[in-house]
TINU-33974 format. One record per atom (N, C-alpha, C): residue in three letters; x, y, z. Coordinates in steps of 0.05 Angstrom, whole numbers, plus 32768, in hexadecimal, padded with zeros to 4 digits. Layout:
N
alaXYZ;...
This chain:
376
unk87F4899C871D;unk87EC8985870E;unk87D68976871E;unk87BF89698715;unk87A4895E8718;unk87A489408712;unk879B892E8725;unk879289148716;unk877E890A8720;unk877388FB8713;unk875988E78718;unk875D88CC8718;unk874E88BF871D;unk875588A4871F;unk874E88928709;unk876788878705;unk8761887686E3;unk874D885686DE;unk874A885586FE;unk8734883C86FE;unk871688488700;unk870D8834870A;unk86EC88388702;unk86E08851871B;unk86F2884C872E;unk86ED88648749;unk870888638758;unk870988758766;unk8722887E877F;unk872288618791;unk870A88538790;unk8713883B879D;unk87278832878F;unk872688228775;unk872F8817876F;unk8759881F8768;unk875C88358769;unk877388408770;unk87858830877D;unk877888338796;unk878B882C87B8;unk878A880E87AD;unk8776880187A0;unk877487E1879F;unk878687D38781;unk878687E58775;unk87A087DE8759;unk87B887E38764;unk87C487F88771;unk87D787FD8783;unk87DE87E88794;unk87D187E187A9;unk87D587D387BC;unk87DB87B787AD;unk87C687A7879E;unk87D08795878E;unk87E687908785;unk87EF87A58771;unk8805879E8760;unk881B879D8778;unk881F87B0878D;unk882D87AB8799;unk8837879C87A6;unk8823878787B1;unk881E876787BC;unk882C875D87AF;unk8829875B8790;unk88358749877C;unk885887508783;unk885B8768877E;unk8874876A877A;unk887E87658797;unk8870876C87AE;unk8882876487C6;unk8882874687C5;unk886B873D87BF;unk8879871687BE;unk8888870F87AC;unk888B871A8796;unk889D8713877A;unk88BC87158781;unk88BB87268799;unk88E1872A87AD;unk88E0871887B8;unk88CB871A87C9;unk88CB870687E3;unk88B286F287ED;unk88BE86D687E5;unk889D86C687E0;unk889B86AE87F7;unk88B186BD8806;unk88A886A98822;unk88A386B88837;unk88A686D78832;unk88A786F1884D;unk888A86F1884D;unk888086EB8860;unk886286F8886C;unk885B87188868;unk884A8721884C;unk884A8734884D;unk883087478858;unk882A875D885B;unk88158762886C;unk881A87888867;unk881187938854;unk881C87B18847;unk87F687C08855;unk87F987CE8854;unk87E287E6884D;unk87E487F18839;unk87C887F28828;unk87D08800880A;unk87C088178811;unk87A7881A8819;unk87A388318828;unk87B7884D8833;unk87CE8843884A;unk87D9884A8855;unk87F2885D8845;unk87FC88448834;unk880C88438823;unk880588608805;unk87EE886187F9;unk87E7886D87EE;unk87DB888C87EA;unk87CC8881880D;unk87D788A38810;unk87EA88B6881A;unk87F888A28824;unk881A88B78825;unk881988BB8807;unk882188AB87F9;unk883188AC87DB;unk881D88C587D3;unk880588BC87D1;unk87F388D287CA;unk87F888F187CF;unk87FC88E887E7;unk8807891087F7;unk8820891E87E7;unk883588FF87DA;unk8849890B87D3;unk8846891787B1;unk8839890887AE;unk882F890C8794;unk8828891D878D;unk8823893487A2;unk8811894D879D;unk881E8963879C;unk883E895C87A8;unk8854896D87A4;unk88688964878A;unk885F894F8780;unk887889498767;unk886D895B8750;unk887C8959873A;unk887889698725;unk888689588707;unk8882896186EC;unk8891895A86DB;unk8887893586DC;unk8899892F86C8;unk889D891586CC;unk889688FF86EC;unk88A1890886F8;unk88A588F68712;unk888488FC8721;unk8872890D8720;unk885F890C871D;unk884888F5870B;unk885088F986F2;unk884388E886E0;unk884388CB86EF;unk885D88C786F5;unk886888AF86FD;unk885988A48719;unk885988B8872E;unk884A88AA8740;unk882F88B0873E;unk882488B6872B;unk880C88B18725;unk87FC889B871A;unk881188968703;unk8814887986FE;unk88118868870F;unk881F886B871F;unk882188558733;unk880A8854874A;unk8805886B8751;unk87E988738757;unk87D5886C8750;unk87CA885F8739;unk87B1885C872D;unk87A7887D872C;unk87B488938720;unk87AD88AE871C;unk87AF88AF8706;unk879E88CC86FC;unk87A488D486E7;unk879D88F286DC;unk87AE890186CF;unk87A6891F86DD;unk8789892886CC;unk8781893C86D6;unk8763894186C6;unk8763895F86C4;unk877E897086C8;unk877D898686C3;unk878A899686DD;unk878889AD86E8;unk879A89BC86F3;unk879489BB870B;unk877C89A8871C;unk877D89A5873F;unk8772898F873B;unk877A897F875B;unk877E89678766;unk87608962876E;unk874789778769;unk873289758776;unk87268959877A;unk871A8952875D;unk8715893C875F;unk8720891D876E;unk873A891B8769;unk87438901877F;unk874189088797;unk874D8923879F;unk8750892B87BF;unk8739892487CD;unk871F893087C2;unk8710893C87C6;unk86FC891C87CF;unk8701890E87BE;unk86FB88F087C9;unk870D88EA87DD;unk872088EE87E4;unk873488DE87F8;unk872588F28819;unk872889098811;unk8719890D8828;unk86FB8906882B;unk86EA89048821;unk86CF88F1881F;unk86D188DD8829;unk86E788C68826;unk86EA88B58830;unk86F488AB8847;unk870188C08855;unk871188C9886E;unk86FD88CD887A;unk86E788D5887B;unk86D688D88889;unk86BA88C58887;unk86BC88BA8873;unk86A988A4886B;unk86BB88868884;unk86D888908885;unk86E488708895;unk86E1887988B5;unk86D0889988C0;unk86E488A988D5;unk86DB889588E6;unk86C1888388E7;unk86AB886C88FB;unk86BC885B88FF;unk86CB884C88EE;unk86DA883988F2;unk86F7883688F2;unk86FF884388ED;unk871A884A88EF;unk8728886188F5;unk8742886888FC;unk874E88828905;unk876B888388EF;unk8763889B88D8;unk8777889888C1;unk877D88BB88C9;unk879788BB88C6;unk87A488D788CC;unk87BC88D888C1;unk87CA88F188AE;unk87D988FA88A4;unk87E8890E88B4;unk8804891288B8;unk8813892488B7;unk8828892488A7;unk8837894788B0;unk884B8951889D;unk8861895188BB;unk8875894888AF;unk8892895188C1;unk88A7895C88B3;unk88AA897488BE;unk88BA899288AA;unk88CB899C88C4;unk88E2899288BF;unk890289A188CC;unk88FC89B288CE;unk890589C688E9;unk88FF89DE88E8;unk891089E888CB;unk892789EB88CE;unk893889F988B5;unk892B89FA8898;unk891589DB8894;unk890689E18877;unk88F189F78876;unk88E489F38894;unk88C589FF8891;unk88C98A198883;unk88D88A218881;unk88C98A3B8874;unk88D48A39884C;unk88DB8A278847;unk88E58A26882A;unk88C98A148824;unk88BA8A038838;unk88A189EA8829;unk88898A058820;unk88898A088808;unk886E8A168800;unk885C8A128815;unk884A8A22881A;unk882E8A2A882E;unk881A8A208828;unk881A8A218809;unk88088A1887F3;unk880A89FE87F9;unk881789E987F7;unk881989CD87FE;unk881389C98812;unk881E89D28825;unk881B89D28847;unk87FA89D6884B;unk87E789E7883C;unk87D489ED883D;unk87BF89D48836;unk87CF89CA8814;unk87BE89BC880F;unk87BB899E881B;unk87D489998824;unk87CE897D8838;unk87C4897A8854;unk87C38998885E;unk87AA899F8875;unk879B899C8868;unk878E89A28851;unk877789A58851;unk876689898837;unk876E8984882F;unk876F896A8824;unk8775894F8833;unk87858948883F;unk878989328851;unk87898933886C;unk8783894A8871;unk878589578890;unk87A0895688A7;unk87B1895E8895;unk87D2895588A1;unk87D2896988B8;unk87DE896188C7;unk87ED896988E8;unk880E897288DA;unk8814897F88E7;unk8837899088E1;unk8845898888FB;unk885E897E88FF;unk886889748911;unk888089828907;unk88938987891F;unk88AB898D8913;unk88C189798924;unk88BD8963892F;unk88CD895A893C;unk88C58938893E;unk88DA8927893B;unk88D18907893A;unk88CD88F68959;unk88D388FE8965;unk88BF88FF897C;unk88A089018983;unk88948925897F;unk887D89268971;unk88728916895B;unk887D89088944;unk886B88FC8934;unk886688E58944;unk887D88D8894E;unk888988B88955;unk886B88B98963;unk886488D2897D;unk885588C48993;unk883E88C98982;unk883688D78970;unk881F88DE8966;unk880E88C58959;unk882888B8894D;unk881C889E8937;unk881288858953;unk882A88878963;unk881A8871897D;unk880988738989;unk8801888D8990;unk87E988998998;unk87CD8882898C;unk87DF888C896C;unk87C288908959;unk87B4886B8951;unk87CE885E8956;unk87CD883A894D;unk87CC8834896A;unk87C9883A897A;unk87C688308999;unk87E4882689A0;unk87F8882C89A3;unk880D881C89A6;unk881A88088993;unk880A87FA8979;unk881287EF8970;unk882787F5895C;unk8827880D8955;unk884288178948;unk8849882E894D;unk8866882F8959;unk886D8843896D;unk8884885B895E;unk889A88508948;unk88A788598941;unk88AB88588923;unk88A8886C8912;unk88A4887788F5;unk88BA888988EA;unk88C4889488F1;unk88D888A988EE;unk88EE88A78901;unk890188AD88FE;unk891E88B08906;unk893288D2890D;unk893288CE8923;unk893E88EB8927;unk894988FA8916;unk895988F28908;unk8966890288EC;unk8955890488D6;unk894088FA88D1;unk8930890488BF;unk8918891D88C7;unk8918892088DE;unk8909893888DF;unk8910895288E0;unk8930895888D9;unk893A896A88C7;unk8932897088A1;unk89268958889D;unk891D895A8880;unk88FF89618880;unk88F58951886B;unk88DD89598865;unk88CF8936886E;unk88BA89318874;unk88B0891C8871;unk888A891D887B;unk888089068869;unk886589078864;unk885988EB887C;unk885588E2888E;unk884B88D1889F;unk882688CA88A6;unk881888B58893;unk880988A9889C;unk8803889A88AF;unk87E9889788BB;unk87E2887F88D0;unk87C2887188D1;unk87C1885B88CF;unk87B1885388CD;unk87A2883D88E7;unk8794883F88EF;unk878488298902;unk876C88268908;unk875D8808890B;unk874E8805890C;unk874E87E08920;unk873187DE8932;unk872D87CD8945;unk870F87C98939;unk870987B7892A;unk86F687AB891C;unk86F187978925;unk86CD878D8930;unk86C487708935;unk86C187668923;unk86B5874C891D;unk86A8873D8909;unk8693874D890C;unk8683874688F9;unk866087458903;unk8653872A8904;unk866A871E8909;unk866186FD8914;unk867486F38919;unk867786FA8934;unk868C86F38943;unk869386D18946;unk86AC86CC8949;unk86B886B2894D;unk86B086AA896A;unk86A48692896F;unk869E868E8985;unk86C3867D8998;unk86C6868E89AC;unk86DB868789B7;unk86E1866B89C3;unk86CE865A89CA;unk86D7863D89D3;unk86D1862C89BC;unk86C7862E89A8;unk86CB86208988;unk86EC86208985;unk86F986338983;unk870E8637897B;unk8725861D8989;unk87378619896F;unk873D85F78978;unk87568601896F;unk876B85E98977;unk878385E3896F;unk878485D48951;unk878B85EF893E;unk879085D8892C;unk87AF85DC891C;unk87B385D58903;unk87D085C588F7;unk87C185EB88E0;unk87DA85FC88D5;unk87E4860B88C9;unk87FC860088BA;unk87FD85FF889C;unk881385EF888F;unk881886008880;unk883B86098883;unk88488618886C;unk885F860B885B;unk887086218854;unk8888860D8851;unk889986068864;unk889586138871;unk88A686058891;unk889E85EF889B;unk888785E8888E;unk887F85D488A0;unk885B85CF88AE;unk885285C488C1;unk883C85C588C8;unk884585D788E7;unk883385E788F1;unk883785F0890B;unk881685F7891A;unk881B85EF893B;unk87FC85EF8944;unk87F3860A893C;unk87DC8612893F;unk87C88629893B;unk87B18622894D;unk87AC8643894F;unk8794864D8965;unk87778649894B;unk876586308948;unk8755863A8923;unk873586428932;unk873486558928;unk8716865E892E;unk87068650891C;unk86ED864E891F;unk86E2863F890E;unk86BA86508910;unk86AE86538905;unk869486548900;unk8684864D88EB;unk866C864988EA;unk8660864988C9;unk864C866188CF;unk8644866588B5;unk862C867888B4;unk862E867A8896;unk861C8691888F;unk861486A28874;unk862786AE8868;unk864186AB8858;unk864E86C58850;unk865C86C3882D;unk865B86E0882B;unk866486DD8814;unk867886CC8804;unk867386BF87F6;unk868986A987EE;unk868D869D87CC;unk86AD869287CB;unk86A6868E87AC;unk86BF867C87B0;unk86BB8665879F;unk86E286558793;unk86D9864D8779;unk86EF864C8772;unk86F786418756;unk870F862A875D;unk871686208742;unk872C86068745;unk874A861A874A;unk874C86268752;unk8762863C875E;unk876686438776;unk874B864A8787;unk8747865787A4;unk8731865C87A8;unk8726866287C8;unk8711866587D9;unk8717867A87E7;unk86FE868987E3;unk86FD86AB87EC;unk86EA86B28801;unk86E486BB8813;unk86D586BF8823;unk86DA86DB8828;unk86B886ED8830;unk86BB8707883C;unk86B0870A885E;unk86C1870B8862;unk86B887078883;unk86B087268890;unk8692872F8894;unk8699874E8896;unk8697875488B4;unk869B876E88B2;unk869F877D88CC;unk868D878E88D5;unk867F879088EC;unk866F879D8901;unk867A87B988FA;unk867487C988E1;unk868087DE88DB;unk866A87F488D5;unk8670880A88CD;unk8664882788C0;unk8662881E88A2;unk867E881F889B;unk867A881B887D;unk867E87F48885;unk867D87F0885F;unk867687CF885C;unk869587CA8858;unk86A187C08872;unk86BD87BC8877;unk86C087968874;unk86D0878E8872;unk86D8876E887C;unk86F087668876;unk86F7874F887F;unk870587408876;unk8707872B885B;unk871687328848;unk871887198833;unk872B87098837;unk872886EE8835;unk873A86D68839;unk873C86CF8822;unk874986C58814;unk875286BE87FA;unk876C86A587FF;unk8761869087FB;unk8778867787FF;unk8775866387E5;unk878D865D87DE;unk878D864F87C4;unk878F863887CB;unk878A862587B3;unk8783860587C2;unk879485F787BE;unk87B4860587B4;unk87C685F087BD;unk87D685FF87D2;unk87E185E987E4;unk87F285F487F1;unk880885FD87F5;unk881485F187D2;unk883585F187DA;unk8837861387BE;unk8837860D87A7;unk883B86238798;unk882286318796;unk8809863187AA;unk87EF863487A3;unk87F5865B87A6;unk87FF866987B9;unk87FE867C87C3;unk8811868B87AB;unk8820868487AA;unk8835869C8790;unk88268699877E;unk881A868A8771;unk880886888755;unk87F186988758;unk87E786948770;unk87CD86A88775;unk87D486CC877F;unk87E786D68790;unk87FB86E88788;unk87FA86F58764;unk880586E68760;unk880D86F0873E;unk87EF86F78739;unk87DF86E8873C;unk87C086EA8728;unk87A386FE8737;unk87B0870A8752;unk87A187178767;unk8797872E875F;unk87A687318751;unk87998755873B;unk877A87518732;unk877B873A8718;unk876E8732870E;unk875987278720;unk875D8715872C;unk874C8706873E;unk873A871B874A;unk8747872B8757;unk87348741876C;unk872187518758;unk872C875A8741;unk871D876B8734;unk8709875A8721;unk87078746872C;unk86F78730871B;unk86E487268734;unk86E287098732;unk86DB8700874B;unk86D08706876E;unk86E687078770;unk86EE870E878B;unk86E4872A879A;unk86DC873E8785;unk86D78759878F;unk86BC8759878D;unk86AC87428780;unk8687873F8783;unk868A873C879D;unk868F872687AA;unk868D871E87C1;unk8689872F87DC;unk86A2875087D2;unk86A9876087EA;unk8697876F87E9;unk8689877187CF;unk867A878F87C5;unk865C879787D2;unk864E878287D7;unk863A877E87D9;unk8629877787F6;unk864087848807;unk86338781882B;unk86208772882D;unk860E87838838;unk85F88765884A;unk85E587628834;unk85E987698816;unk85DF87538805;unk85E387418800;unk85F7873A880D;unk85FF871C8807;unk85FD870B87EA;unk8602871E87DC;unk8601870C87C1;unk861986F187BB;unk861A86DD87B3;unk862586C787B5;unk862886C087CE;unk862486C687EB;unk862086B78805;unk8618869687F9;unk8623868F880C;unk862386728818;unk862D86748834;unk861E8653883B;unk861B864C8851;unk863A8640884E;unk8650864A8869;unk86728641885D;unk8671863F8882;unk8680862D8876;unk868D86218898;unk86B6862E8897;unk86B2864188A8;unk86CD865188A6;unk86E7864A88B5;unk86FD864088B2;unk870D863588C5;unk871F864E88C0;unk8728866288D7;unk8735867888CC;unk8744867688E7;unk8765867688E9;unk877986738900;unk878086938905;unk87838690891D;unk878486B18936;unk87A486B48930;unk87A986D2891D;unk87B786D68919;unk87C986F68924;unk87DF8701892B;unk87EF8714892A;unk87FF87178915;unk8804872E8906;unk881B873088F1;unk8820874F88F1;unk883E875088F6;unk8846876E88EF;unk8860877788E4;unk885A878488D8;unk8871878C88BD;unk887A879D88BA;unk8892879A88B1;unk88A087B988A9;unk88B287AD888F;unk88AC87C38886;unk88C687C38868;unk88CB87E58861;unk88E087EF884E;unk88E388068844;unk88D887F8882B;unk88D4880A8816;unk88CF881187FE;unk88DF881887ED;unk88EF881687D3;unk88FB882087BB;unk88E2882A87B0;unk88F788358793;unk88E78843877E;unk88DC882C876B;unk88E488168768;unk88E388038754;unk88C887EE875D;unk88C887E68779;unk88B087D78780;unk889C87ED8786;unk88988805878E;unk888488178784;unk887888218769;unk888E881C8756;unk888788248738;unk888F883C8738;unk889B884E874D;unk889F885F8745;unk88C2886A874A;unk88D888628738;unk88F1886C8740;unk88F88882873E;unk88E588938728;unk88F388AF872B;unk88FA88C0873A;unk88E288B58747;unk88DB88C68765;unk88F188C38779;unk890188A8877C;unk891588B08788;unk893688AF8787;unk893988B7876A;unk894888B9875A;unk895288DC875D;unk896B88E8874E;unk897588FF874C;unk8966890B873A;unk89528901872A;unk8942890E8715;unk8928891A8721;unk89208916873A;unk8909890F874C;unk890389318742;unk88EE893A8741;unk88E089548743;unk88C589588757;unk88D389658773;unk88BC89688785;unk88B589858783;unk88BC8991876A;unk88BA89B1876F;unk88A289BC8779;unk888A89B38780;unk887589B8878B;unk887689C187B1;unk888889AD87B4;unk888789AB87D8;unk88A489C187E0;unk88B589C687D5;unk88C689DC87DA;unk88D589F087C9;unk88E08A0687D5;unk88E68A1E87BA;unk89018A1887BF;unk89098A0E87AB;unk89348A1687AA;unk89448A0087BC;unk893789F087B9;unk894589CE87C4;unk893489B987BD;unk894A89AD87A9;unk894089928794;unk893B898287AA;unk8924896E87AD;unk891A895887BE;unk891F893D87AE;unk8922892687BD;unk8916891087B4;unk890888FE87C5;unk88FD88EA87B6;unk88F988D787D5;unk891288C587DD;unk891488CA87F9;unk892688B6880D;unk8925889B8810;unk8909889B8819;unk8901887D8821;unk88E488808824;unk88D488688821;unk88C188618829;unk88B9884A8839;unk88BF88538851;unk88B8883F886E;unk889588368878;unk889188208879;unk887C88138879;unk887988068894;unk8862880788A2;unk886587EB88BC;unk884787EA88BE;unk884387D288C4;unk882287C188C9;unk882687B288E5;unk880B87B388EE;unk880187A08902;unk87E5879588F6;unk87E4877F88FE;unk87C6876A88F0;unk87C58759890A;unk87AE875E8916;unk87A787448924;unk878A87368922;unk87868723891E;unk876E87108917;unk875F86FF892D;unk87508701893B;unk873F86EC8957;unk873086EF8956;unk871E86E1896B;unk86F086DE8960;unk86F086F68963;unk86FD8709896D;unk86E7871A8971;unk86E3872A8954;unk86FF8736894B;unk86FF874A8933;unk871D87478930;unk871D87618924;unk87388765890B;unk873F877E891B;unk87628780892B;unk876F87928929;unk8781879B891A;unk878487B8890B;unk879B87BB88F9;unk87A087D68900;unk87BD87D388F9;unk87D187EF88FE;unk87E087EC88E4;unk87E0880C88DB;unk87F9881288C3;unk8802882F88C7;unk881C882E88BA;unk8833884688C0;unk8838884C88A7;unk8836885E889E;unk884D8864887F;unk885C88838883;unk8874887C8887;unk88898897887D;unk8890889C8869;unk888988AD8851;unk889C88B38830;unk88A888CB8847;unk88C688C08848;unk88D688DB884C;unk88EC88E18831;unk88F28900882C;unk88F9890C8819;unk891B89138821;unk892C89098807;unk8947891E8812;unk8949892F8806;unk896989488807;unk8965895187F2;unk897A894587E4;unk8970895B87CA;unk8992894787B5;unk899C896487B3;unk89A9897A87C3;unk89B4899087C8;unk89D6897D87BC;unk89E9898087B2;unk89F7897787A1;unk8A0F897487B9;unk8A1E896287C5;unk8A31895D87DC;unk8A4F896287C7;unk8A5A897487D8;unk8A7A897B87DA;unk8A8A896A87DD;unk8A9A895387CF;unk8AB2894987DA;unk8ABE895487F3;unk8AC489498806;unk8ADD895E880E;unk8AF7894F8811;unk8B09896787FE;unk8B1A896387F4;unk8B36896A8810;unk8B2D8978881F;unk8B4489848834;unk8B2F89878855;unk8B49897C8868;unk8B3D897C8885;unk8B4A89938896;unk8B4589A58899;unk8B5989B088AF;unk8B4989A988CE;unk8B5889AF88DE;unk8B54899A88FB;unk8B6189B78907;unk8B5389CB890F;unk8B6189E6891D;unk8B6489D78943;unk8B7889CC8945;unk8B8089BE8959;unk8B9F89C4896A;unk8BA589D78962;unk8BB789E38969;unk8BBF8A0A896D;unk8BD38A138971;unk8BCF8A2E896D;unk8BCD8A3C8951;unk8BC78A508952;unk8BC48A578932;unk8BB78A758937;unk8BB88A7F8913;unk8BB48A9B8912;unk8B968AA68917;unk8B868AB48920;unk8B6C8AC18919;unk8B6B8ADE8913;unk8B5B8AE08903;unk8B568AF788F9;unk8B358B0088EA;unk8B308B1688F4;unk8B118B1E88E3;unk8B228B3588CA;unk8B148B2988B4;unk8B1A8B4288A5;unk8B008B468895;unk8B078B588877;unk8AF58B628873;unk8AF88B5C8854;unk8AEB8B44883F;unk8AF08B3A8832;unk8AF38B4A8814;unk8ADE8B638812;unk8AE48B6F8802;unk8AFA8B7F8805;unk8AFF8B91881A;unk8B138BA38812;unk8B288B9E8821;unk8B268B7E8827;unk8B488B6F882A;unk8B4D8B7E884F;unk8B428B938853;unk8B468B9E8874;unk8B4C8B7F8885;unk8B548B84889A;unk8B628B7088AF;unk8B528B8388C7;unk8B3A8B7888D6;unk8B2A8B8088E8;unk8B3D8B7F890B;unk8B3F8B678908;unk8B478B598925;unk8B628B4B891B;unk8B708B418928;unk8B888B2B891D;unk8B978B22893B;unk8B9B8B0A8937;unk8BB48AFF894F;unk8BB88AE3894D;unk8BC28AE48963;unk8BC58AC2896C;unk8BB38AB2897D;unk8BB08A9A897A;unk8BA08A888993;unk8BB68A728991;unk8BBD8A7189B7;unk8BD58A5B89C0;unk8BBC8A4889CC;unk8BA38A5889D9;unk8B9D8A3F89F6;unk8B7C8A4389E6;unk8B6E8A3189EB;unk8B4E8A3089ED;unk8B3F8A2589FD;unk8B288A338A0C;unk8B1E8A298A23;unk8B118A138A18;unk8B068A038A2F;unk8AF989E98A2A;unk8AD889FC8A30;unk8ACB8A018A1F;unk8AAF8A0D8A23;unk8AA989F98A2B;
């Protein structure tokens, strides 16, 4: 099965995705500091997507911003690696596969092939190997993704990082003490402050700024703050879909044309934030997927899959100089192989009979007793 992307380009995918998801992670939780990769996020799901089938396919396609266009993935893939290499200047984005020894040889070759060669996945067979791989790859800032017992299964592991300047840097002794007000309260802050030229726009709602980056491609920062303080942020949340695909995305689009620039005096506070959450099927949009109905028949022959979990973690840090960010995404898979009650324990803890026999023709090979057992 094939899809394309149901917005105007493959950009816009990762950015309906990532959105809606914003919404729904604040719509749980609207005082948790949230901080996701939809990038990160998307192309795991993406990778998995390429093994689902049936229904549960459709589904995370949906959720995807996909849509199939016939019998190969050319078209989307075929952009995602374009763009993997269009980000390789500024950032370090890498995919792997982690396959239990006991699976590897049931995961089609064919899949195994095509996420070498589409997303450029690495094969790990051990959570150790991924663990140091991903720290390697984020500099230390995220160290641990996987869990020893899951690298008996199947699982899909992105990583993302990038150490971005301004291209107009914050001058370091400007930078002042100032007042940050949430609901907690007011608390000091480190506030950087500069003016210059930059893209900009408000309405009686919020003030947007694109702050860009000393980059390859036309990278930056968008700030987006609403002008009230107390319900100003959940209201703007709910309406961020709209907003970005309106407004807000002139501003980013248009690098050093500067179209709508103004002269803006920027008060922006020196920030760290890092995150972790798992994922359901329901704040992804997609439950089938990890439900008993799940169809990964693509990624293995003769063992039903679903998804397990989807584990997420971010690093964000903000100072004059630039923008550091780290992201992690694990979709790991169980199976739904059907579990046995057990109904009876025997505990061979004492003496008792042994015997080899020979099940068809009832023969008795060996037979006796065991009184003693060594301590191997």
């Amino acid at each position: 099965m094939d899809f394309n992307v149901k917005s105007a380009g493959p950009e816009g995918a990762v950015s309906h995705f990532g959105l809606g998801l914003l919404q729904r992670m604040h719509a749980r939780s609207q005082t948790r500091p949230l901080m996701a990769s939809s990038l990160s996020l998307w192309l795991s799901l993406a990778m998995a997507t390429a093994g689902a089938d049936g229904d549960t396919a459709v589904e995370m396609a949906d959720a995807l911003q996909l849509q199939r266009v016939g019998d190969h993935w050319r078209d989307v893939f075929d952009y995602v690696s374009a763009k993997l290499s269009a980000y390789a200047t500024d950032m370090d984005i890498a995919t792997a596969m982690v396959i239990g020894e006991d699976l590897f040889p049931y995961v089609y070759p064919e899949f195994r092939a095509f996420l070498k060669r589409q997303f450029r996945a690495e094969i790990f067979d051990s959570a150790s190997a991924v663990n140091s791989w991903v720290a390697t790859l984020t500099h230390g800032r995220i160290k641990k993704v996987i869990a020893d017992a899951e690298e008996r299964e199947f699982a899909i592991v992105n990583a993302v990082y990038l150490k971005l300047p301004w291209k107009k840097a914050f001058m370091k002794h400007k930078t002042y003490h100032g007042l940050f007000t949430s609901k907690k309260g007011s608390a000091q802050c480190r506030m950087m402050v500069q003016t210059g030229a930059f893209n900009y726009t408000e309405t009686d709602s919020y003030q947007a700024i694109f702050l860009p980056y000393e980059s390859s491609a036309p990278l930056g920062a968008m700030i987006v703050l609403p002008r009230r303080m107390d319900a100003g942020l959940g209201a703007l949340v709910s309406t961020i879909h709209d907003s970005y695909f309106g407004a807000l995305s002139e501003i980013a689009c248009c690098g050093d044309r500067m179209l709508g620039a103004q002269r803006v005096e920027i008060h922006l506070p020196k920030f760290t934030s890092e995150f972790s959450a798992q994922f359901g099927g329901n704040i992804l949009a997609m439950p089938t997927a990890f439900s008993d109905d799940a169809d990964f028949g693509k990624i293995v022959r003769g063992l039903p899959l679903s998804l397990g979990r989807v584990a997420h973690k971010t690093f964000v840090q903000v100072d004059e100089s630039g923008t550091e960010a780290a992201a992690a995404t694990t979709v790991s898979f169980k199976s739904l192989e059907p579990t046995v009650e057990v109904t009876s324990v025997m505990r061979v803890d004492h003496p008792f009979v042994f015997m080899v026999v020979d099940a068809s023709s009832k023969e008795i090979l060996f037979a006796g007793t065991v009184h003693d057992v060594d301590d191997v």
